[in-house]
N, C-alpha and C positions, 0 to 999 in steps of 0.2 A: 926475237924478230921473226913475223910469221907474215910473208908472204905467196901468194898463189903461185902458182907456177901453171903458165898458161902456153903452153906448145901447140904451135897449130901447124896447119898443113906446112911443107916446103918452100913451096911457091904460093906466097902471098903476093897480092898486087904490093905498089907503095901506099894507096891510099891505107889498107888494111894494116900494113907494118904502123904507116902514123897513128891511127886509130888505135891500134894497142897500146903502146907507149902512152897517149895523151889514156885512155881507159886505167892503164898500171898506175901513175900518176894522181888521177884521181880517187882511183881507189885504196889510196894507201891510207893505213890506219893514223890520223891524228896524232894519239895519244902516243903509237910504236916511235913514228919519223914525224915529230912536231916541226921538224927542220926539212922536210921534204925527203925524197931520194935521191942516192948517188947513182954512178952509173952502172956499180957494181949491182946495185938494188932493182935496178930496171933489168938489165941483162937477166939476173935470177928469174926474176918472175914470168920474162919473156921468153924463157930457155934459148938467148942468144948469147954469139960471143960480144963481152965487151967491145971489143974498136967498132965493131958495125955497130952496138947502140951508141958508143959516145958520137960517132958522125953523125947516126942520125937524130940525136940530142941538140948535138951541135947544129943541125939544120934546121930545127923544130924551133930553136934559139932565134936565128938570123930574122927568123918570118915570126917574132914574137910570140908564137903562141904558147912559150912557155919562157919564164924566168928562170933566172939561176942564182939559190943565194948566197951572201959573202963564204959563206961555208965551202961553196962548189955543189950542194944538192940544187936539183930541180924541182919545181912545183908549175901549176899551170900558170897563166899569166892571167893579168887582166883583160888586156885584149882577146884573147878568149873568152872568156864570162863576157865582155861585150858583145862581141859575136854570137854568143848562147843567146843571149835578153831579145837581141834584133829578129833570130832566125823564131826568138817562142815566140815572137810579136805578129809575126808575120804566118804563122803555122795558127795561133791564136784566130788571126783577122779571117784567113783560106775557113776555117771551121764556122766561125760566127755567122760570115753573110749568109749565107741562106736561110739560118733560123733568125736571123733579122729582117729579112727582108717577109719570111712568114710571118712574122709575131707583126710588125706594121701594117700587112695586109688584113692581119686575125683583130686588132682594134683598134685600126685605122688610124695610129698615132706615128708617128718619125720614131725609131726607135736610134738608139747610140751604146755604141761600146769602147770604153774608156779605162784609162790606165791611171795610178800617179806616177807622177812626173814633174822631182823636185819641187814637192810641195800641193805641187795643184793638180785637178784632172784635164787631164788630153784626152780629148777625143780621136781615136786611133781608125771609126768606121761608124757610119750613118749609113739607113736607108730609109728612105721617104713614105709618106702616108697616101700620097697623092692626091690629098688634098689639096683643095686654093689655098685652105687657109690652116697652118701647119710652123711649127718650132722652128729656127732656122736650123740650116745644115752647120757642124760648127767641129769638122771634120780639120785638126791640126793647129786649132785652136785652144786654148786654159781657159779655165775658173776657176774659181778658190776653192775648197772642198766645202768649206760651210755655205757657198752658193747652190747647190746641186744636190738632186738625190743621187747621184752617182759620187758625189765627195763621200756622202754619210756613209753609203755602202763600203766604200773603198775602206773607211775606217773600221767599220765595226768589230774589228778583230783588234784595236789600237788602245793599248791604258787610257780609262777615262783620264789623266794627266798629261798624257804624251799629245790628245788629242786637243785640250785646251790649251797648252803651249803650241802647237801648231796652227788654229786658228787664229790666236791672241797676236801674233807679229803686228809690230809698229806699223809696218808698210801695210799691212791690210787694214787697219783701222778698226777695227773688230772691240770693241767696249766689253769687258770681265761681263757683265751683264749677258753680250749677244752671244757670247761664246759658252757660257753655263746653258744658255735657251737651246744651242746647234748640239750641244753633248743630252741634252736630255733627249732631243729627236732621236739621238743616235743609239741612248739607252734604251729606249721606244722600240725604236726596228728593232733591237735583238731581240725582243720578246716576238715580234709577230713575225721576221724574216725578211720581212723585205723595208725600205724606205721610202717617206715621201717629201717632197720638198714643195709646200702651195704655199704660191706666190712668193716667194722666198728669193728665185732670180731674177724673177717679171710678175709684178703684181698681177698680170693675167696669164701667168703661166702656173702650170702642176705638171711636177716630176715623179715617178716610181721608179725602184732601183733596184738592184738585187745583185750583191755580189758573185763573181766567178772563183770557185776555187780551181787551183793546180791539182797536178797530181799527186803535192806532196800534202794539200788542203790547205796551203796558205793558199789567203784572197790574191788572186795575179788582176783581174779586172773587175768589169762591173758592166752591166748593160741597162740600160734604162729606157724608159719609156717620158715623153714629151709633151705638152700643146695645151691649148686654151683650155682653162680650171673648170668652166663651166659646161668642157663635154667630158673630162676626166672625172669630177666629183664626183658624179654620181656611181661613177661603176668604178671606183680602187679597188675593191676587193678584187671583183672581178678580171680585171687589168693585172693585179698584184699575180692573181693564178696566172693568165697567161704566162708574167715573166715567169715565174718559178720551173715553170712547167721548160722554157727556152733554155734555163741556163741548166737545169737539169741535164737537158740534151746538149749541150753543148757539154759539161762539166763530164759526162760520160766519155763524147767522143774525143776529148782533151787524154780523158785515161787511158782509154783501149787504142789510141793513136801511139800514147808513152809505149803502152804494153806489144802493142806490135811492130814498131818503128815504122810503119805506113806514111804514106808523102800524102798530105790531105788534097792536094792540086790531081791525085789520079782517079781516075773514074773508079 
């Protein structure tokens, strides 16, 4: 059994003692404690005595942020990893707008950044083209993933299988037929990187898409570009570098935010 032993100054605030514990917790080896840690196991690592980590186990317990299993080890809880999803959603959204709102200005389209979300794409942030005439805002809203080039995107990282069973649901009405047509799109984008979806939502609508990787490189969103086919057709390519060029700089400052723990809401 090999864990760190992590001794810090004396006086630590509380927030910093919690922050340890949930840190020892999740850094525990899988394979070592496939059953979590005891309290003997947190103490060690934290170079505290037992009764102050089991109190503050026990308190960390009350307010759910960690589980205890029939064993009597600890592990994090769900409601934590829930609380994780919401605060990257929202540290996600603080990064994006501004290179959204640039990339709409740069080809005058409504641009969206979107998530899945059991099943289908949410759109979690829009910013407008300024045009009269322009995609609707559709901010907290769903679609199917085979409606959108922000669905194709969101998949392309997904088994050609996992993705036809996922379109194919009874309640979508999706025909073996439309669903082979939405995986080939999708085989498409990986070759060239990005997505498009013409007329696919709205006979007079073209979408491009380009997924967002995390910092661990899985896909976490997707941002896409919007609006009437006949001022998008002619310039995809062109449209297509813009996004790449957006999520680029976004997918950076998603890393160097991990790497430096920076709050993206400060100047």
């Amino acid at each position: 059994m090999v864990l760190e032993q992590k001794r810090g100054p004396a006086a630590q605030s509380g927030a910093s003692r919690v922050m340890a514990i949930l840190d020892a917790l999740s850094s525990a080896d899988p394979v070592a404690f496939p059953d979590g840690l005891s309290v003997a196991d947190v103490a060690r690592a934290l170079g505290r005595e037992k009764s102050v980590v089991s109190r503050q186990l026990r308190s960390l317990l009350e307010a759910g942020l960690i589980a205890r299993r029939p064993s009597g080890r600890y592990e994090l809880s769900w409601r934590l990893f829930a609380l994780a999803v919401r605060a990257g959603d929202q540290r996600l959204t603080k990064l994006a707008a501004p290179l959204l709102l640039r990339l709409s200005e740069t080809v005058r389209e409504r641009s969206y950044l979107t998530v899945l979300s059991d099943g289908e794409v949410l759109t979690v942030h829009s910013e407008s083209s300024r045009r009269s005439i322009e995609a609707v805002n559709w901010v907290g809203r769903t679609v199917p993933v085979n409606r959108s080039s922000s669905g194709m995107a969101l998949l392309l990282d997904h088994d050609d299988e996992h993705i036809l069973a996922m379109v194919q649901r009874e309640e979508d009405g999706v025909s073996p037929r439309e669903a082979r047509q939405f995986l080939a799109r999708v085989q498409e984008a990986r070759k060239r990187g990005y997505t498009v979806a013409n007329r696919i939502f709205d006979p007079e609508l073209l979408g491009i898409g380009v997924p967002v990787r995390g910092f661990s490189g899985r896909i976490d969103a997707a941002v896409n570009i919007s609006g009437p086919a006949f001022r998008i057709e002619p310039h995809i390519k062109a449209f297509a570098g813009h996004l790449l060029a957006t999520v680029q700089a976004l997918q950076a400052s998603l890393c160097s935010d991990v790497r430096t723990g920076a709050d993206p809401s400060d100047p």
